[in-house]
C-alpha positions as CSV (number, residue, x, y, z in Angstrom):
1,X,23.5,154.9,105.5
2,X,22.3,153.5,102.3
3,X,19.6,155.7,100.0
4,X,17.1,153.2,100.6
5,X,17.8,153.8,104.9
6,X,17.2,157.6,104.3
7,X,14.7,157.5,102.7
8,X,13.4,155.4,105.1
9,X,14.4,156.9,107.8
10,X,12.6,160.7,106.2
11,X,9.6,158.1,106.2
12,X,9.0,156.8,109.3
13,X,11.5,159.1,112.0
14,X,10.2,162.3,113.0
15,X,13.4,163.5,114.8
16,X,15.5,162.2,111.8
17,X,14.0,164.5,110.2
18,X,14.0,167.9,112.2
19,X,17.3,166.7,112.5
20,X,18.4,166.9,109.0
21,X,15.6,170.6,108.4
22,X,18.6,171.7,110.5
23,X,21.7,170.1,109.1
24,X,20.2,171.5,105.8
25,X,20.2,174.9,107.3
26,X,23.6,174.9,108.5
27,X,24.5,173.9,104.7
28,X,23.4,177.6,103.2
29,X,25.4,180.3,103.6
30,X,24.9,182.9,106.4
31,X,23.8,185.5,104.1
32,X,21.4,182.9,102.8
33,X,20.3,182.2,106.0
34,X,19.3,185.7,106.7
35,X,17.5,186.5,103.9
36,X,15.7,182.8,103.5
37,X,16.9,182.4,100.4
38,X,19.1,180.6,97.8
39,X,22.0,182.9,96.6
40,X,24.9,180.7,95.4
41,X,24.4,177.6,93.1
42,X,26.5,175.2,95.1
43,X,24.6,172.3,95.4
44,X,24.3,173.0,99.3
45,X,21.7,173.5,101.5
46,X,18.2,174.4,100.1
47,X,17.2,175.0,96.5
48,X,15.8,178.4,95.5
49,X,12.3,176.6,95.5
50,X,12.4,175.7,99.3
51,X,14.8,178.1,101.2
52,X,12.2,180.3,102.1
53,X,10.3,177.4,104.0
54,X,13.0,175.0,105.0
55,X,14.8,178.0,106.7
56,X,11.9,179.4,108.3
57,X,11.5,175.2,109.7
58,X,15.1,174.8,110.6
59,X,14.3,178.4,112.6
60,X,11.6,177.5,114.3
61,X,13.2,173.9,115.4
62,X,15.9,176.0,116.7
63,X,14.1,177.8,118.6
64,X,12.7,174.5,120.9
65,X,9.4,175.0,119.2
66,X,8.1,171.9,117.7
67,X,6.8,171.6,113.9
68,X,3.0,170.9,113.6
69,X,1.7,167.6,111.9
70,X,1.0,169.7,108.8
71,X,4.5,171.0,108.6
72,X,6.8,167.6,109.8
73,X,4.5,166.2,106.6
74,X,5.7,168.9,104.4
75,X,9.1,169.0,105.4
76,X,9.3,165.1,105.0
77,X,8.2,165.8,101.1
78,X,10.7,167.9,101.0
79,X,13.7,166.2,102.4
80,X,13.0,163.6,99.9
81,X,14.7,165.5,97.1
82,X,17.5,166.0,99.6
83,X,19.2,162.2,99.7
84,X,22.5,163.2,98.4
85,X,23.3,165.9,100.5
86,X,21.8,164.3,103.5
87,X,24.0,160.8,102.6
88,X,26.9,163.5,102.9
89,X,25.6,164.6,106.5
90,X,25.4,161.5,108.0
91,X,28.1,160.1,106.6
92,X,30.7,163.0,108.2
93,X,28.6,162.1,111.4
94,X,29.3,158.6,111.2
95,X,33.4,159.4,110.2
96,X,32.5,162.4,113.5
97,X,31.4,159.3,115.3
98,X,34.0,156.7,114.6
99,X,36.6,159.2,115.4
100,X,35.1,159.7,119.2
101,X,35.2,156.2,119.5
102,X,39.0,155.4,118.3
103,X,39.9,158.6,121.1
104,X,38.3,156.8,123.9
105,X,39.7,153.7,122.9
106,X,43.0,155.0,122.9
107,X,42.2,156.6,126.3
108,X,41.3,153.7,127.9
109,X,44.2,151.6,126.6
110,X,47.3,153.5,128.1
111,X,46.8,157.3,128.3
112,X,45.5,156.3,132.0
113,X,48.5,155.3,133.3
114,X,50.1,158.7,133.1
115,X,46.4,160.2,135.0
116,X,44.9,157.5,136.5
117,X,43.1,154.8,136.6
118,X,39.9,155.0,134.5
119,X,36.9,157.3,135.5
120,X,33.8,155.2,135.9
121,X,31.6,156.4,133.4
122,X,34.4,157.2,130.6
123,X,32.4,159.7,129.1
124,X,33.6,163.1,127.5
125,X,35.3,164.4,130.9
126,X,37.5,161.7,131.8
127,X,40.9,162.5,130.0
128,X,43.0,164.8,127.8
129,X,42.1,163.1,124.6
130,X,38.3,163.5,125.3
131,X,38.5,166.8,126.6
132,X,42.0,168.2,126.0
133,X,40.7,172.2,127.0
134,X,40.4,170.7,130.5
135,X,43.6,171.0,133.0
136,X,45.0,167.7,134.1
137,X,47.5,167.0,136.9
């Protein structure tokens, strides 16, 4: 995603950006989880100035509740500082992503011979390449 699609994206999707509260959460360190603060200078996760909130968001989200009107608005405003780091999230998604994709692929095209024909959904279950803890014959 470009700067200009995050952004626009922080704009206009609501889920994008609970989403991202939370990815921005998992960025600080546990201790600075904890205490809902910024600790170390390390350009990740939230800045001294909104730890306190964005953690207490990425919390509640967490916890299934949703975030009032009042508080998605805030926390929009605030991802909007965020681009870089965000850019960085979704582009290890995307890499996360592509990398699902090329092991199905390779399921499909041969590692079905040795189990099988293929499954007919070919989602996560279906092979040892998508699911290699699983026990196959």
């Amino acid at each position: 995603m470009t700067e200009e699609q995050i952004l626009l994206a922080l704009k206009q999707d609501d889920q994008f950006v609970r989403d991202m509260v939370i990815a921005m959460h998992k960025r600080q360190a546990p201790i600075e989880q904890l205490k809902k603060e910024t600790i170390y200078l390390n350009m990740r996760g939230f800045s001294q100035a909104d730890a306190k909130r964005g953690t207490s968001w990425a919390q509640h989200l967490l916890k299934g509740k949703p975030l009032t009107y009042y508080h998605l608005k805030n926390c929009r405003k605030m991802l909007m500082k965020y681009v870089r780091q965000i850019s960085e999230i979704v582009a290890r998604e995307e890499r996360f992503r592509r990398a699902i994709e090329v092991a199905q692929a390779k399921c499909l095209s041969g590692l079905h011979e040795k189990y099988g024909p293929p499954c007919d959904r070919h989602e996560a279950f279906c092979c040892p390449i998508c699911t290699p803890e699983m026990k196959f014959p």
